[in-house]
N, CA, C and O of each residue as an XYZ file, in Angstrom:
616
protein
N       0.815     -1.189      0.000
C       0.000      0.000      0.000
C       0.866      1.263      0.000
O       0.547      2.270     -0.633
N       2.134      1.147      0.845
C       2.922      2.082      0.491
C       3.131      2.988     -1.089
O       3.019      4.161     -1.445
N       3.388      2.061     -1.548
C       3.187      2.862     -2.863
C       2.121      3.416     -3.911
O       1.973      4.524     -4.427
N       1.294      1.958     -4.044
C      -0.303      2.677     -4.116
C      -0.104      4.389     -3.626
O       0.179      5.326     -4.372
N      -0.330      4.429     -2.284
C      -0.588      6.017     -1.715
C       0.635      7.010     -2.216
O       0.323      8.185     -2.412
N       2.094      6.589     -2.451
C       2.749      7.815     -2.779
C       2.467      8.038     -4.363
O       2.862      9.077     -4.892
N       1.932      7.269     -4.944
C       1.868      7.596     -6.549
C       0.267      8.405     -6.394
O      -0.272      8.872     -7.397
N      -0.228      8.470     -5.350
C      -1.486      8.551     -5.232
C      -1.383     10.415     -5.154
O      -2.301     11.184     -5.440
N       0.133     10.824     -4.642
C       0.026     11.773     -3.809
C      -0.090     13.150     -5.266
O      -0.335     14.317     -4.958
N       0.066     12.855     -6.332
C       0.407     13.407     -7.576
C      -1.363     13.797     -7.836
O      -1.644     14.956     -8.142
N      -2.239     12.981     -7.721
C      -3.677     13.157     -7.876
C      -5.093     13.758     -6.686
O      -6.147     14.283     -7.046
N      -4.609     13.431     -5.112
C      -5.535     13.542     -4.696
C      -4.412     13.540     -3.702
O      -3.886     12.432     -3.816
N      -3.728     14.297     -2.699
C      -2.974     14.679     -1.121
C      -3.691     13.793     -0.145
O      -3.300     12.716      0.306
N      -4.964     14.523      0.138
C      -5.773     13.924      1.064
C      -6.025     12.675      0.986
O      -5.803     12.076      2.038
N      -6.543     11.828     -0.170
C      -6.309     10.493      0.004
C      -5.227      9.806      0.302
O      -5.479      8.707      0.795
N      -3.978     10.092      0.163
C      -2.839      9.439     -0.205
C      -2.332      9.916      1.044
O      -1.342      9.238      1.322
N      -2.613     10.980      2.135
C      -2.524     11.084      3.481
C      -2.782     10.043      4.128
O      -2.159      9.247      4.832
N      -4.547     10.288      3.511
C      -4.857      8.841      4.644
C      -4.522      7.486      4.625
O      -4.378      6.752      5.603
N      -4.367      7.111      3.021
C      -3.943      5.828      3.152
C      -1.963      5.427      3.283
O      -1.451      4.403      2.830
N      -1.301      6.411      3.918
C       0.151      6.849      4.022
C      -0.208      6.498      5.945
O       0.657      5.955      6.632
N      -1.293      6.831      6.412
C      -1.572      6.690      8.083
C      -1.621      5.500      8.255
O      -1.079      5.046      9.262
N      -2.179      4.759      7.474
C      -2.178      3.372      7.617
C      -0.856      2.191      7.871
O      -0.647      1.263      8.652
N      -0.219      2.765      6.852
C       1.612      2.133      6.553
C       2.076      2.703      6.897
O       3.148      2.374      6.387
N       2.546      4.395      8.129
C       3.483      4.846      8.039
C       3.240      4.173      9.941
O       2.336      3.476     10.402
N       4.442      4.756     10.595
C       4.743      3.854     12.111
C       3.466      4.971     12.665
O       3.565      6.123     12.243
N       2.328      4.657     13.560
C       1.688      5.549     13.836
C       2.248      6.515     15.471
O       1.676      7.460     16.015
N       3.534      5.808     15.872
C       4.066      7.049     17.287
C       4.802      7.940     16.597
O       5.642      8.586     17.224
N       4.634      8.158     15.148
C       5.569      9.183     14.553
C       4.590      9.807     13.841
O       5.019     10.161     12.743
N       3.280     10.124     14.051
C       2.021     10.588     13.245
C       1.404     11.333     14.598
O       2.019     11.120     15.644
N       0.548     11.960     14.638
C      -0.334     12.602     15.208
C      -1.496     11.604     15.679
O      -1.819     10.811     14.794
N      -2.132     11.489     16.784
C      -3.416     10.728     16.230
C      -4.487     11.927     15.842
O      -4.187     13.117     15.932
N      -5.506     11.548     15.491
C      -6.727     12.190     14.676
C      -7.795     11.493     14.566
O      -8.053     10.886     13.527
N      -8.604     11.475     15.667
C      -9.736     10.208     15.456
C     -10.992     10.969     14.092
O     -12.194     10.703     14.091
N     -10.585     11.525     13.483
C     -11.481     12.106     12.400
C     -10.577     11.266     11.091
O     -10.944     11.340      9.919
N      -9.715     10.709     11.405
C      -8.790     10.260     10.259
C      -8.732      8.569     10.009
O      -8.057      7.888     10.781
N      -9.295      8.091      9.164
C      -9.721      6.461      9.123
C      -8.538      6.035      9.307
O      -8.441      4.826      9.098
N      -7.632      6.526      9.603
C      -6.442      5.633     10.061
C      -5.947      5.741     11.784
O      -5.241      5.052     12.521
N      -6.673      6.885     11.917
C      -6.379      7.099     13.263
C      -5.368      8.182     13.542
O      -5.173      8.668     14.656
N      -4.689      8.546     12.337
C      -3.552      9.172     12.354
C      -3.236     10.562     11.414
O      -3.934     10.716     10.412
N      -2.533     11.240     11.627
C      -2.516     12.313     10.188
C      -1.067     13.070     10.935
O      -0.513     13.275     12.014
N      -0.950     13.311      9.312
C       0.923     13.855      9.160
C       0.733     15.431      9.826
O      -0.125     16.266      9.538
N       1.823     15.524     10.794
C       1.986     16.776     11.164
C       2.963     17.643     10.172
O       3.610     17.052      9.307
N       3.052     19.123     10.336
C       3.251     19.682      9.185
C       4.905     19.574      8.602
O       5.323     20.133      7.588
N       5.749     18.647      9.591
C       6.891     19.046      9.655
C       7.225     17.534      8.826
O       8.261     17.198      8.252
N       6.322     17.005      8.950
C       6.739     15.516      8.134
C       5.824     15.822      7.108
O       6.031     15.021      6.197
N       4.854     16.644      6.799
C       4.159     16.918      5.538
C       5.197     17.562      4.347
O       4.769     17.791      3.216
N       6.450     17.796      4.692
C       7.239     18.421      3.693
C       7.672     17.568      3.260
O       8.118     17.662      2.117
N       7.741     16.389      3.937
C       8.651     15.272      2.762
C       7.737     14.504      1.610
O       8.169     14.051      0.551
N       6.260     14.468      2.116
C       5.236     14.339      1.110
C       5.201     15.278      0.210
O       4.709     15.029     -0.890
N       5.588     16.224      0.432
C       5.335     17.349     -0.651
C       6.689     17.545     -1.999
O       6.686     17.954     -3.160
N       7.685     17.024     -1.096
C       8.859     17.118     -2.105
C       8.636     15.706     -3.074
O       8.991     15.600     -4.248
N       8.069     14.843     -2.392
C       7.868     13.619     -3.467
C       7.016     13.603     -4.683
O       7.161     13.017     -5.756
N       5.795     14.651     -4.099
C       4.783     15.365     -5.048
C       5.281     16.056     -6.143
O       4.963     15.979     -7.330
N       5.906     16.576     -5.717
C       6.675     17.899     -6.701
C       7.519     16.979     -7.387
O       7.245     16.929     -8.586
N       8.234     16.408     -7.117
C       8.869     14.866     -8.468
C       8.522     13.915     -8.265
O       8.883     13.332     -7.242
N       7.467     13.223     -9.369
C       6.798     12.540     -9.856
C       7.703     11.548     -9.744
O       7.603     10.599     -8.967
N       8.850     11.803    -10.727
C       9.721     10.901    -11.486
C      10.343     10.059    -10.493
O      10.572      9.004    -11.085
N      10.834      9.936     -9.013
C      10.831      9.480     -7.898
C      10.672      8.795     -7.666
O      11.550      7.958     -7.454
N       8.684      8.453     -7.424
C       8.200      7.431     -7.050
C       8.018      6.621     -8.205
O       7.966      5.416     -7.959
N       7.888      7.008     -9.591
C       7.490      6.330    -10.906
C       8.662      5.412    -11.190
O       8.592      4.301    -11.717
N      10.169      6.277    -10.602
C      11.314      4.648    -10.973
C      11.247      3.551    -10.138
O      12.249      2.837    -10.156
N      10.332      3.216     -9.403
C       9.918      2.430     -7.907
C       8.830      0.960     -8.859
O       8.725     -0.249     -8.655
N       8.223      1.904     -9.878
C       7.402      1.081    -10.778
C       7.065      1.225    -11.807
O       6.071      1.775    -12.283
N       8.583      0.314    -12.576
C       8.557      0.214    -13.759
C       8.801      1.533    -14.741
O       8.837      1.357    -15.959
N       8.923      2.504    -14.326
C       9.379      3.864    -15.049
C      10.830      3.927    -14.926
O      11.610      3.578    -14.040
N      11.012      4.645    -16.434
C      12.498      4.422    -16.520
C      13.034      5.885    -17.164
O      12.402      6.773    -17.736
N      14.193      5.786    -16.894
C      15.354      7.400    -17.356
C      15.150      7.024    -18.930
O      14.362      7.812    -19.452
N      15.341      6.640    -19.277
C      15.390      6.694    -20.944
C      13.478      6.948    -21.466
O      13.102      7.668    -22.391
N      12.762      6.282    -20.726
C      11.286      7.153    -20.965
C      11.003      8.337    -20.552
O      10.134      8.865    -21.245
N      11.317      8.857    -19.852
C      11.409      9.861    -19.057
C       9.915      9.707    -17.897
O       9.106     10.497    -17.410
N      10.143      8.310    -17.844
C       9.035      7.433    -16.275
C       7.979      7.563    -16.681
O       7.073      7.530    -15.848
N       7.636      7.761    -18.083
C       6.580      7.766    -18.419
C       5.604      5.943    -18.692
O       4.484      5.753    -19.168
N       6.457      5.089    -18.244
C       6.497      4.072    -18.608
C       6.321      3.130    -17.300
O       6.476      1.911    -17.368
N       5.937      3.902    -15.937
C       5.747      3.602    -14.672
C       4.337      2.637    -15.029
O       3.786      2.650    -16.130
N       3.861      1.757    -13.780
C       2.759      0.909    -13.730
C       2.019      1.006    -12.856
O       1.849      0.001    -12.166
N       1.012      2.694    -12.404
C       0.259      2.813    -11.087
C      -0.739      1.379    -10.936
O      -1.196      1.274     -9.798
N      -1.040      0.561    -11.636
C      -1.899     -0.145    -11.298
C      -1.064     -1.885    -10.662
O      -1.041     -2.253     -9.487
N      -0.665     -2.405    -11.486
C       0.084     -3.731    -10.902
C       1.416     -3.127     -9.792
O       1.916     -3.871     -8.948
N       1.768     -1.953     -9.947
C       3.056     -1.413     -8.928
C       4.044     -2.344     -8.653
O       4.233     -2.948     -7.598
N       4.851     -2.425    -10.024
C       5.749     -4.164     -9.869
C       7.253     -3.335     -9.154
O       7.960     -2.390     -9.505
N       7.239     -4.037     -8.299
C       8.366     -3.346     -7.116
C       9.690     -4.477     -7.850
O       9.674     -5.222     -8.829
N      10.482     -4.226     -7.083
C      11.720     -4.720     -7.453
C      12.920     -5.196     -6.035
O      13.682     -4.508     -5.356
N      12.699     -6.256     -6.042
C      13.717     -6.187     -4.157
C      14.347     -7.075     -4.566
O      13.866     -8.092     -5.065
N      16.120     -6.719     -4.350
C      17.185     -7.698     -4.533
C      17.449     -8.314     -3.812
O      17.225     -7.874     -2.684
N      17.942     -9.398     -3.875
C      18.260    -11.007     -3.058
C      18.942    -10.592     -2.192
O      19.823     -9.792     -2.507
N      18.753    -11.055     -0.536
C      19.254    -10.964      0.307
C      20.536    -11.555      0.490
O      20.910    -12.567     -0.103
N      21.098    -11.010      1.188
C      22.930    -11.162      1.156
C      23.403    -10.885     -0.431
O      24.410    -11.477     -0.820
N      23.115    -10.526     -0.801
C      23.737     -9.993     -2.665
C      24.414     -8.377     -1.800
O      24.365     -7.891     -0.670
N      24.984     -8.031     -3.080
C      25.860     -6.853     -3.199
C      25.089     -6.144     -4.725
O      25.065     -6.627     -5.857
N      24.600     -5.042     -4.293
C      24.762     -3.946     -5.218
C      24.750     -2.701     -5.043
O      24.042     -1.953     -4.370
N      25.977     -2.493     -6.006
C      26.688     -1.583     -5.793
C      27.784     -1.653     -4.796
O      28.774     -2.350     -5.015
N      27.646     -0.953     -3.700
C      28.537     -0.969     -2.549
C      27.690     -1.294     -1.335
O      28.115     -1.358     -0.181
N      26.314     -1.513     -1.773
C      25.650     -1.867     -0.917
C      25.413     -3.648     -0.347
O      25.423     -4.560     -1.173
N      25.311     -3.779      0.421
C      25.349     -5.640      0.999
C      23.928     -5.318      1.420
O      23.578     -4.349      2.094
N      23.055     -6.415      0.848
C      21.579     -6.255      1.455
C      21.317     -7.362      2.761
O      21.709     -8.520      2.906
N      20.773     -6.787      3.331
C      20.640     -7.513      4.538
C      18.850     -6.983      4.630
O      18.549     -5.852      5.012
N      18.251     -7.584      4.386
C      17.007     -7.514      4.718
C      16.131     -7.871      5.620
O      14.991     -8.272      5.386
N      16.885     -7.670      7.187
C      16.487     -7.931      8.470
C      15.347     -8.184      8.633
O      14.966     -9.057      9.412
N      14.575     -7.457      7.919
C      12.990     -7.798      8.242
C      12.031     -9.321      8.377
O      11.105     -9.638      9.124
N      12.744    -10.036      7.288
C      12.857    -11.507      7.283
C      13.225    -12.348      8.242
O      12.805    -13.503      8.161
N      14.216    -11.913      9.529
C      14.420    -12.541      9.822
C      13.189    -13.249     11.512
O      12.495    -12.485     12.183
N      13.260    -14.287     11.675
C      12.131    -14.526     12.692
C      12.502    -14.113     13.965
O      13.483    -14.311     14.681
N      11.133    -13.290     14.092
C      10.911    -12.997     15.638
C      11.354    -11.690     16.105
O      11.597    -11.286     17.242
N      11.420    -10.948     14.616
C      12.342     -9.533     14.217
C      11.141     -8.366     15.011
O      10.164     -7.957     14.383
N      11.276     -8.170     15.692
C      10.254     -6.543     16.002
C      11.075     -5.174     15.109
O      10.175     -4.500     14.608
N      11.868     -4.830     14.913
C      11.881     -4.056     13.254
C      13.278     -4.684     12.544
O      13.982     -5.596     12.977
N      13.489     -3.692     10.998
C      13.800     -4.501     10.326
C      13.929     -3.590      9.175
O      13.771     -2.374      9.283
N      14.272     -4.306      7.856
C      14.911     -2.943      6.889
C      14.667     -4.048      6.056
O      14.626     -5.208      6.467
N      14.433     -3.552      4.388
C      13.893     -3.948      3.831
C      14.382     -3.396      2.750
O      14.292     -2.173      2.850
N      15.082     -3.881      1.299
C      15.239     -2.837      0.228
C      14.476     -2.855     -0.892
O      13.754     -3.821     -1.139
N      14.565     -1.627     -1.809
C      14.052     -2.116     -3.147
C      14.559     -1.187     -3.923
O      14.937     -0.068     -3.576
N      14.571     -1.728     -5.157
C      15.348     -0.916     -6.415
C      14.348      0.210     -7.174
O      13.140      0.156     -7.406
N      15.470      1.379     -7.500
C      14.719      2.033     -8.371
C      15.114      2.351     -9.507
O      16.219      2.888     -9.439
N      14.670      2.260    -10.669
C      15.544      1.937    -11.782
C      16.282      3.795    -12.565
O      16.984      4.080    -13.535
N      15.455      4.771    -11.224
C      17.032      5.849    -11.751
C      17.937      6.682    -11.007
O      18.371      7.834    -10.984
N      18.022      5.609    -10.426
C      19.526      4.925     -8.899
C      20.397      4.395     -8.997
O      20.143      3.500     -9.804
N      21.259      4.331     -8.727
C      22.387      3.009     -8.680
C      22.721      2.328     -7.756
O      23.542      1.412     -7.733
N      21.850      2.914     -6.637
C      21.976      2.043     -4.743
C      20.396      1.889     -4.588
O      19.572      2.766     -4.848
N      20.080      0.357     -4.022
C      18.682      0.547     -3.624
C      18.405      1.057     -2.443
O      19.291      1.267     -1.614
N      17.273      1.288     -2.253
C      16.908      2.176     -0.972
C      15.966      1.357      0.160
O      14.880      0.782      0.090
N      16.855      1.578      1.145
C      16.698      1.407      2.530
C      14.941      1.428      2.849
O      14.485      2.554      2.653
N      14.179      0.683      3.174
C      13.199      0.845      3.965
C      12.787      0.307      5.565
O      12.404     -0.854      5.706
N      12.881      1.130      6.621
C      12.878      0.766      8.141
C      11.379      0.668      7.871
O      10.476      0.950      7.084
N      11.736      0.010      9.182
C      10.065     -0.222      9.436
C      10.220     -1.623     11.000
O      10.964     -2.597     11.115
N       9.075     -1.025     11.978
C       8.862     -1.789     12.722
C       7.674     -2.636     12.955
O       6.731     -2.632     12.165
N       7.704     -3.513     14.246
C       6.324     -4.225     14.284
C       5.467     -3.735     15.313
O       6.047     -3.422     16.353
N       4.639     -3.638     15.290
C       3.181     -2.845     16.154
C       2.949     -4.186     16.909
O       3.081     -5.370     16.600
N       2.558     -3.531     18.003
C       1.610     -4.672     19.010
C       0.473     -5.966     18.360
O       0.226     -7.089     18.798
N       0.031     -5.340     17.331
C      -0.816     -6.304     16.143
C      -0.003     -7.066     15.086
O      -0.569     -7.521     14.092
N       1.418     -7.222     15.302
C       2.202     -7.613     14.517
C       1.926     -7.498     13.374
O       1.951     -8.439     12.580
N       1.554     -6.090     13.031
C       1.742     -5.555     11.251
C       3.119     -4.667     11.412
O       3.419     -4.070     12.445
N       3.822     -4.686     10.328
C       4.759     -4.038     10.175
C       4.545     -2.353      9.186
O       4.168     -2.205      8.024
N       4.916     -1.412     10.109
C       4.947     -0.310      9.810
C       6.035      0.365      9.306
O       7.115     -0.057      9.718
N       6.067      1.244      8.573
C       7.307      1.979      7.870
C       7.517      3.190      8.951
O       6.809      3.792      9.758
N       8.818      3.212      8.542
C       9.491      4.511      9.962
C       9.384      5.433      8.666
O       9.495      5.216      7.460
N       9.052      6.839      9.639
C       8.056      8.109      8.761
C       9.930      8.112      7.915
O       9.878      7.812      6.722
N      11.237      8.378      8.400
C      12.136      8.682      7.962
C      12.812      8.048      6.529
O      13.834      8.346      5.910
N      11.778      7.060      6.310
C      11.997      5.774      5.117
C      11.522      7.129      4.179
O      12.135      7.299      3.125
N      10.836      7.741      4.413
C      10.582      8.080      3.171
C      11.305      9.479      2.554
O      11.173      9.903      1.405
N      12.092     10.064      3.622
C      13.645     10.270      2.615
C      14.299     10.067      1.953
O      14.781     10.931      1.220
N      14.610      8.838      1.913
C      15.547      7.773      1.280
C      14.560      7.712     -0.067
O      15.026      8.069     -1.148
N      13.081      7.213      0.044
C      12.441      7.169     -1.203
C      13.071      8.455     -2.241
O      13.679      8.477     -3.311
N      12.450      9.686     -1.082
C      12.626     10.514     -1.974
C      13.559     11.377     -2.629
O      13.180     12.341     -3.294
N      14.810     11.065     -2.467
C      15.922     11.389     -2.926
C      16.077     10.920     -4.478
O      15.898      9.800     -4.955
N      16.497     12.232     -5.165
C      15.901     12.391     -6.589
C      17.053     10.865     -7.819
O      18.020     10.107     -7.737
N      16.212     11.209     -8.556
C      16.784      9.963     -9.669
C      17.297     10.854    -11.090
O      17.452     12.047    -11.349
N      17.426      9.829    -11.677
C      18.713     10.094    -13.096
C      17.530     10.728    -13.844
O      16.386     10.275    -13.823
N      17.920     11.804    -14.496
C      17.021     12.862    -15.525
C      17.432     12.028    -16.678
O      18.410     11.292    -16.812
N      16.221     12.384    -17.671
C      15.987     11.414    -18.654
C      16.982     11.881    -19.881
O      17.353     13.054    -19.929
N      17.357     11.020    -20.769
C      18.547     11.347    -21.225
C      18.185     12.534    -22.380
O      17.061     12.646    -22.869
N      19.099     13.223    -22.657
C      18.804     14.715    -23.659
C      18.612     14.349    -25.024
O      19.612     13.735    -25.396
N      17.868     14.443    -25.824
C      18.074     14.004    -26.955
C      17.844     14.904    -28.197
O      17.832     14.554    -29.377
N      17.602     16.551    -27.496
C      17.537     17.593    -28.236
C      18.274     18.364    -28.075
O      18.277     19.287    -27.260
N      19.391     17.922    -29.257
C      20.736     19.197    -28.772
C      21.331     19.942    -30.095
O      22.209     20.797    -29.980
């Protein structure tokens, strides 16, 4: 659902708020019993939603959008993610995808974006209901910008 809601955030904020309350860790949210999640972004973590808004191209290399389309070639509907094999190396990165491991209360998780060259880090812990939540700070790492599409008018 994570992503569902950040591709969401380009069309409709408010939806993609609420369904961001759901998956994001809720002791790092506000509560808001007016908010079907229980929760809503205070204004100081609303800026990192907003910088993801403002580049599209971001969340679109997450699924299936690519630098040579210029991400026009992303998949909001199937959202085919991409997560490399645990204990592999790419780049300079060694994945360790703690989250897997049993009996883990949090845990890190990666996935590729195809206009990156390091995949990106996702924290995230386990709630008393043993669902696993994303730490609000994961989504820095999302949003740290990707490869501009190549020039081809020169």
């Amino acid at each position: 659902m994570l992503f569902k809601a950040l591709v969401e955030l380009e069309n409709d904020q408010e939806l993609a708020e609420q369904l961001l309350g759901f998956v994001i860790n809720g002791q790092q949210l506000e509560a808001d019993a007016a908010s079907p999640s229980g929760y809503r972004f205070v204004p100081a973590s609303r800026f990192m939603l907003d910088q993801i808004r403002n580049r599209p191209n971001t969340i679109r290399s997450y699924i299936g959008g690519t630098p040579e389309r210029d991400y026009a070639n992303f998949d909001p509907v199937n959202l085919p993610l991409d997560f490399p094999a645990d204990n592999s190396m790419v780049g300079s990165i060694r994945i360790d995808n703690s989250a897997e491991e049993e009996g883990a209360g949090t845990g890190r998780i990666y996935i590729k974006s195809t206009g990156k060259d390091e995949p990106t880090p996702i924290n995230m812990a386990k709630n008393g209901r043993g669902e696993w939540k994303i730490d609000l700070s994961s989504l820095s790492s999302i949003a740290t910008g990707v490869k501009s599409a190549p020039v081809t008018d020169f």
